[in-house]
TINU-539163 format. One record per residue (C-alpha): residue number from 1; residue in one letter; x, y, z. Coordinates in steps of 0.5 Angstrom, whole numbers, plus 2048, in hexadecimal, padded with zeros to 3 digits. Example, Ala and Ser with C-alpha at 12.3 -4.5 7.8 and 13.67 -1.06 7.14 Angstrom:
! TINU-539163
    i  aa    u    v    w
    1   A  819  7F7  810
    2   S  81B  7FE  80E
! end
This chain:
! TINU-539163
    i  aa    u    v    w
    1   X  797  7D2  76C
    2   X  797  7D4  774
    3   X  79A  7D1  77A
    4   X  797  7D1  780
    5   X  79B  7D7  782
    6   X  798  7DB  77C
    7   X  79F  7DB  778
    8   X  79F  7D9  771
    9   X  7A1  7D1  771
   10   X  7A7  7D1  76C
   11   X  7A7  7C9  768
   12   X  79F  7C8  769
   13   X  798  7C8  765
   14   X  792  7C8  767
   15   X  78E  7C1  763
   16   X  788  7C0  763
   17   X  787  7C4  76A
   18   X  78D  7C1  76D
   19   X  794  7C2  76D
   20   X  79A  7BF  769
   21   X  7A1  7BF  769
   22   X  7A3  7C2  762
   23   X  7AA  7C5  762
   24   X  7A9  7C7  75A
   25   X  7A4  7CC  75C
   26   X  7A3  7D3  75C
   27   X  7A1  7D9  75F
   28   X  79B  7DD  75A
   29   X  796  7E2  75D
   30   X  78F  7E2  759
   31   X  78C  7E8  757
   32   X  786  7EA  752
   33   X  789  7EE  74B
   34   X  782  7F0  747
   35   X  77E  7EC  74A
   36   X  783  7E6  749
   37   X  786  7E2  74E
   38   X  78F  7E3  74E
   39   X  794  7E0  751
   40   X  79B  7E3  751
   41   X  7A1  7DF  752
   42   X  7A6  7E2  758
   43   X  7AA  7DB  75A
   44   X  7AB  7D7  761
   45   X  7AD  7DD  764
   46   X  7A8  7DE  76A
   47   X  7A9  7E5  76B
   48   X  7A9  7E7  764
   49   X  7A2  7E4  763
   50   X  7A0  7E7  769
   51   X  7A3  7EE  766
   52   X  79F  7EC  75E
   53   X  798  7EC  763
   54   X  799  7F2  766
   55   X  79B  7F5  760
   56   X  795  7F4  75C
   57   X  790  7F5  762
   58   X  793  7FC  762
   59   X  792  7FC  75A
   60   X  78B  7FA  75B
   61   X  78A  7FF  75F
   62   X  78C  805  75B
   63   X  789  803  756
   64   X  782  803  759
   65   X  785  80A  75C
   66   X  786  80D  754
   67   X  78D  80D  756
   68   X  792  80B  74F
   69   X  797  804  74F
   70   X  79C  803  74B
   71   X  79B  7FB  749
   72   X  79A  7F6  74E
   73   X  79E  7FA  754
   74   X  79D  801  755
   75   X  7A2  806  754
   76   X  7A1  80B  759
   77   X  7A7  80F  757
   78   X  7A5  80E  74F
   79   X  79E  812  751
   80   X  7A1  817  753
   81   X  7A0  816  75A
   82   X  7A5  815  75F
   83   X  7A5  80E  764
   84   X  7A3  80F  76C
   85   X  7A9  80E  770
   86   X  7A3  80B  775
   87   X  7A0  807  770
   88   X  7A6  804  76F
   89   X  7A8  802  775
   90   X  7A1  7FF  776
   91   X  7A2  7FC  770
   92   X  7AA  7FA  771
   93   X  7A8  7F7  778
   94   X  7A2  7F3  775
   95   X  7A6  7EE  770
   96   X  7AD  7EE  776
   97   X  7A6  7EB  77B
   98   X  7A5  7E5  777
   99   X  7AE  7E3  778
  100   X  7B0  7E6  77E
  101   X  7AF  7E4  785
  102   X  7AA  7E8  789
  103   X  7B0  7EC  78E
  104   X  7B4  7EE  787
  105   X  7AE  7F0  784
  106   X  7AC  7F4  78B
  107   X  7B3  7F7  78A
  108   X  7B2  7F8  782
  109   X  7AC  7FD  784
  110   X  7AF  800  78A
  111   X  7B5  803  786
  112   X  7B0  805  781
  113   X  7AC  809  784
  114   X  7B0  80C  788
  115   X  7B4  80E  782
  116   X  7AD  811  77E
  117   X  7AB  815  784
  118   X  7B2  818  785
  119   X  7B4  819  77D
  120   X  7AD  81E  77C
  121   X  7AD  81C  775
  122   X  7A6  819  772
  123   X  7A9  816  76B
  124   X  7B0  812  76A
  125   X  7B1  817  763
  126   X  7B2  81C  768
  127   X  7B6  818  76D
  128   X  7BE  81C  76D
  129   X  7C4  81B  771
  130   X  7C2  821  775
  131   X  7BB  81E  778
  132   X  7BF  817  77A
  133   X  7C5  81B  77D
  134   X  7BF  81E  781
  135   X  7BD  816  783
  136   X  7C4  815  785
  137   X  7C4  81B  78A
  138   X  7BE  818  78D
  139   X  7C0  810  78E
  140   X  7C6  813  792
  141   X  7C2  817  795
  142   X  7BE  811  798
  143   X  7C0  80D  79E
  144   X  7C2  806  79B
  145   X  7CA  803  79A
  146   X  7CE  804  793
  147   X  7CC  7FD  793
  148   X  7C4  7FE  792
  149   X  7C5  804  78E
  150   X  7CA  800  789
  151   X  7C5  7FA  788
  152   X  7BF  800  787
  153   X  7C3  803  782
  154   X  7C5  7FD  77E
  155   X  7BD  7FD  77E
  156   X  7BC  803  77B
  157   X  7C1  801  776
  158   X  7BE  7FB  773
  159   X  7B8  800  773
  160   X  7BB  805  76F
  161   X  7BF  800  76B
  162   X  7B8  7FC  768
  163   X  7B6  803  765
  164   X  7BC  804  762
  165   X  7BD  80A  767
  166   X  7C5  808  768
  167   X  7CA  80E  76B
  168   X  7C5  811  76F
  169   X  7C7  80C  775
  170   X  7CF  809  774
  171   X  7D3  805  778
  172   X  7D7  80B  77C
  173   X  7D1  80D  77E
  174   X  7CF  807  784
  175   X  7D3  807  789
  176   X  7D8  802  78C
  177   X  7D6  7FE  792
  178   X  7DB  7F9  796
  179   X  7D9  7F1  795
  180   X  7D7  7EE  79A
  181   X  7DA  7E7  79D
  182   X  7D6  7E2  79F
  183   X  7D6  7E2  7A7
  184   X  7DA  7DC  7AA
  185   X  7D9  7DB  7B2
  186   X  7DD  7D7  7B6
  187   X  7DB  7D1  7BA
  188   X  7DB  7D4  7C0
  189   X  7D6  7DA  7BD
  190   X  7D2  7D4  7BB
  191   X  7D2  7D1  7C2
  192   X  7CF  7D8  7C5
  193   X  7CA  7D9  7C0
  194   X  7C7  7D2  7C0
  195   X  7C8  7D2  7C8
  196   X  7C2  7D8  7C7
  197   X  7BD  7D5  7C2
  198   X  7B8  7D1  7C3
  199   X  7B7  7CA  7C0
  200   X  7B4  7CD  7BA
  201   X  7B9  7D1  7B9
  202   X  7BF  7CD  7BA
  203   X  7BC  7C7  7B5
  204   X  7BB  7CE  7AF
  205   X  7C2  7D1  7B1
  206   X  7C6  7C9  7B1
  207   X  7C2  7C8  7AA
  208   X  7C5  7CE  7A7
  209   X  7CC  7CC  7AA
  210   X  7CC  7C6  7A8
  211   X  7C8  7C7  7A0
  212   X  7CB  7CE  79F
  213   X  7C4  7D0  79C
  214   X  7C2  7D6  79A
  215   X  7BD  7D9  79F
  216   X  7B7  7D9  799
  217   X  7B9  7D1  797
  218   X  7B8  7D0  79F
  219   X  7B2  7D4  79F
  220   X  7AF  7CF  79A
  221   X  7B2  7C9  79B
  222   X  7AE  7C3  79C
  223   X  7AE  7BC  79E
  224   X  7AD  7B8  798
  225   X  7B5  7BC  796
  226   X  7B7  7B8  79C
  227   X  7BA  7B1  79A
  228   X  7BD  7AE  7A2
  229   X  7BF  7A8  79F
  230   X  7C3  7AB  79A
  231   X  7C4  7B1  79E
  232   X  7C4  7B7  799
  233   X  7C0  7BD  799
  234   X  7BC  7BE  792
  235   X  7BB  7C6  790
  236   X  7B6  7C7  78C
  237   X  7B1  7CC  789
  238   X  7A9  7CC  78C
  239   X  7A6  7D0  786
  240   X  79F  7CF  78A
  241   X  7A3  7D2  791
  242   X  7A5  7D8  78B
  243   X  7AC  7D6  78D
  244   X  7B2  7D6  787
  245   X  7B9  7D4  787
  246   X  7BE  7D9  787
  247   X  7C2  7D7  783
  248   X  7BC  7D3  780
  249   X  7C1  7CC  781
  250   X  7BF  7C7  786
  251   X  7C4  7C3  789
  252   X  7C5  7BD  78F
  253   X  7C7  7C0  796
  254   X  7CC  7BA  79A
  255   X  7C9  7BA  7A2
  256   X  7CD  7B7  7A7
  257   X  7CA  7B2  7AB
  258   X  7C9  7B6  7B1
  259   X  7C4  7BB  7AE
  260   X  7C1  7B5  7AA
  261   X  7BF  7B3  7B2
  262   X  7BD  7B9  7B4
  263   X  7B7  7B9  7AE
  264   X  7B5  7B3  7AE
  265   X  7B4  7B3  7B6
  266   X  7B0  7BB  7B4
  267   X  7AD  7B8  7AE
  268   X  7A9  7B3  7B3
  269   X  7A6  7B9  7B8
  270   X  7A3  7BC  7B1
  271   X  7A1  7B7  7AC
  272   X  79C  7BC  7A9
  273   X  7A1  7C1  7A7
  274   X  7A2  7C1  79F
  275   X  7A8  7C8  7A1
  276   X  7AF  7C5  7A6
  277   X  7AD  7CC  7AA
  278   X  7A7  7D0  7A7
  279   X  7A3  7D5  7AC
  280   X  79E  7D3  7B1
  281   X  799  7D3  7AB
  282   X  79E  7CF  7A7
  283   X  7A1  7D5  7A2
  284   X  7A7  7D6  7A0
  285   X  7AB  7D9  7A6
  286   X  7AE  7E0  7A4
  287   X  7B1  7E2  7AA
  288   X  7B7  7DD  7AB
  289   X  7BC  7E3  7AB
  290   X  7B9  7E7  7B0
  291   X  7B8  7E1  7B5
  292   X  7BF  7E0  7B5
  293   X  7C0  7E7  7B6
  294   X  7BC  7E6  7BC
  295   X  7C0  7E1  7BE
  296   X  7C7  7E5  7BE
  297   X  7C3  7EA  7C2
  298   X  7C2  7E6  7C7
  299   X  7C8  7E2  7C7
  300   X  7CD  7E8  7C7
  301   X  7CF  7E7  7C1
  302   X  7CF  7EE  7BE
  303   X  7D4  7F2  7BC
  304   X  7D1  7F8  7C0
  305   X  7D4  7FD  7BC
  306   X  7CE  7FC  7B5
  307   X  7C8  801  7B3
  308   X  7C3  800  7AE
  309   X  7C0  805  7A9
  310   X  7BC  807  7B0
  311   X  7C2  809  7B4
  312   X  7BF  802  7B9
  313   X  7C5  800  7BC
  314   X  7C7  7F8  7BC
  315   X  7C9  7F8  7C3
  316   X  7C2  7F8  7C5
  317   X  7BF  7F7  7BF
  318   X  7BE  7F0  7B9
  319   X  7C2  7F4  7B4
  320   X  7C9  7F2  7B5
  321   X  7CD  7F1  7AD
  322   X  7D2  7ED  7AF
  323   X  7CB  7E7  7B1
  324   X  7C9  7E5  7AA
  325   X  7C6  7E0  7A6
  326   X  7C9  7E4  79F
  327   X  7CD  7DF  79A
  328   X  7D1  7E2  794
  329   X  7D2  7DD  78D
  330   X  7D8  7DB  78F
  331   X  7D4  7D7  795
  332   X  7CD  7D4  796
  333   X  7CD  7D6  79E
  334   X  7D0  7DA  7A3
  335   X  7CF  7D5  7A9
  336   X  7D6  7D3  7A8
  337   X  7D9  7CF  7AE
  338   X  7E1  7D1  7AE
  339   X  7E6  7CC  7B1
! end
């Protein structure tokens, strides 16, 4: 069965109209085999199964096109016909949607399409080493850091490597990036910055500072995850907000008590709010970053010295990399207050 963000829900069954939970059960797609109704067994992995119904729709459809199949999973390659780099992808991107977040799955799709244009190669038979060095003189030629360029060609990597094409693409070939730290700021640039904010803003970046969450568990923390009397912060997942854990873990956050004050005096002015800081129209806000950068800006925070991908200074312009709200694994938050 379904869940209510049209992903596949793993441990239920539908009984009688209505769902159960049933961890024993199994995913089996349904198709028709001359004239009779068939089930194939794939097991409780959601992508798999997504995988096995696509597989036999693409069946089917030969089928009623006279193409020849091999069994019940059409062999391309053993028909003599080669397999679309195109339709691969599509394919490829199709089962990875059903297990991935919206922004991985964007990702996914633009490394992909970038390296389908650049390679001009129609079948993955034909694919060689020469048309991926071609993609690589292509991808370093675009305007994006070594970082960016790394993470899309582990992307092509992992495509490559789920149609046993290993070797095209190899680990020398991405290049080396310098990792950032988590940014720390004293108590004197907190004092500065907070001293340009508006209330609004202040209460936002004082719950970063003081839960060290990740900008999206801000984004999508909601007041049921407030406990004031014990004074903890629960972080969990909204599947109907489309929101997952990174790490797919949820865990307790310890507030202190003055943060715990300032929301219980916020929570009062906006009692209808189901989000601690959603949009106007009660969304989750997707622009913390770029409002603390407005705030650097104006409180003369800037190094002066930053340009992004536009050539846009930061010493007139919300673009400075030493202001962020970018966490590395080894820590949650970047709003770190140094004694």
């Amino acid at each position: 069965m379904y869940a209510a963000n049209k992903k596949l829900r793993v441990g239920y069954a539908l009984v009688g109209g209505q769902p159960e939970a049933h961890p024993e059960a199994i995913f089996a797609p349904r198709y028709e085999d001359g004239g009779k109704r068939r089930w194939k067994k794939v097991g409780k992995d959601p992508a798999k199964a997504i995988t096995a119904l696509l597989r036999q729709e693409h069946i089917e459809r030969g089928r009623e096109m006279g193409l020849p199949t091999v069994g019940d999973t059409q062999s391309i390659t053993a028909s003599g016909d080669k397999r679309e780099i195109s339709t691969a992808i599509k394919n490829y991107l199709d089962a990875l949607e059903i297990r991935t977040k919206r922004r991985t799955l964007n990702a996914y799709t633009k490394a992909l399409a970038f390296f389908s244009d650049t390679v001009d190669v129609q079948y993955l038979e034909d694919l060689r080493r020469e048309h991926v060095l071609r993609y690589l003189a292509a991808i370093h030629l675009t305007r994006v850091s070594s970082r960016t360029i790394a993470n899309r060609l582990g992307y092509v990597q992992t495509f490559l490597h789920v149609h046993k094409l290993d070797g095209l693409l190899v680990a020398k070939d991405r290049p080396k990036y310098t990792k950032r730290a988590p940014n720390a700021y004293n108590k004197e640039f907190l004092r500065t910055l907070f001293a340009a904010c508006s209330d609004e803003q202040r209460i936002l970046f004082e719950f970063f500072l003081h839960s060290g969450c990740r900008e999206q568990e801000v984004m999508h923390a909601c007041w049921p995850d407030i406990d004031p009397a014990r004074k903890i912060l629960s972080v969990r997942e909204k599947p109907d907000l489309d929101w997952t854990l990174k790490d797919y873990e949820e865990r307790t956050i310890p507030l202190s008590s003055e943060i715990v004050a300032k929301l219980k005096a916020r929570r009062k002015s906006r009692p209808d709010d189901r989000l601690i800081f959603p949009t106007r129209d009660g969304k989750p806000d997707g622009h913390f970053l770029r409002t603390l950068k407005i705030a650097a800006l104006r409180a003369g925070l800037n190094c002066g010295h930053c340009r992004n991908k536009n050539r846009l200074s930061c010493a007139k312009h919300p673009v400075c990399k030493h202001v962020d709200l970018v966490s590395s694994k080894y820590s949650c938050g970047a709003l770190i207050e140094l004694e």
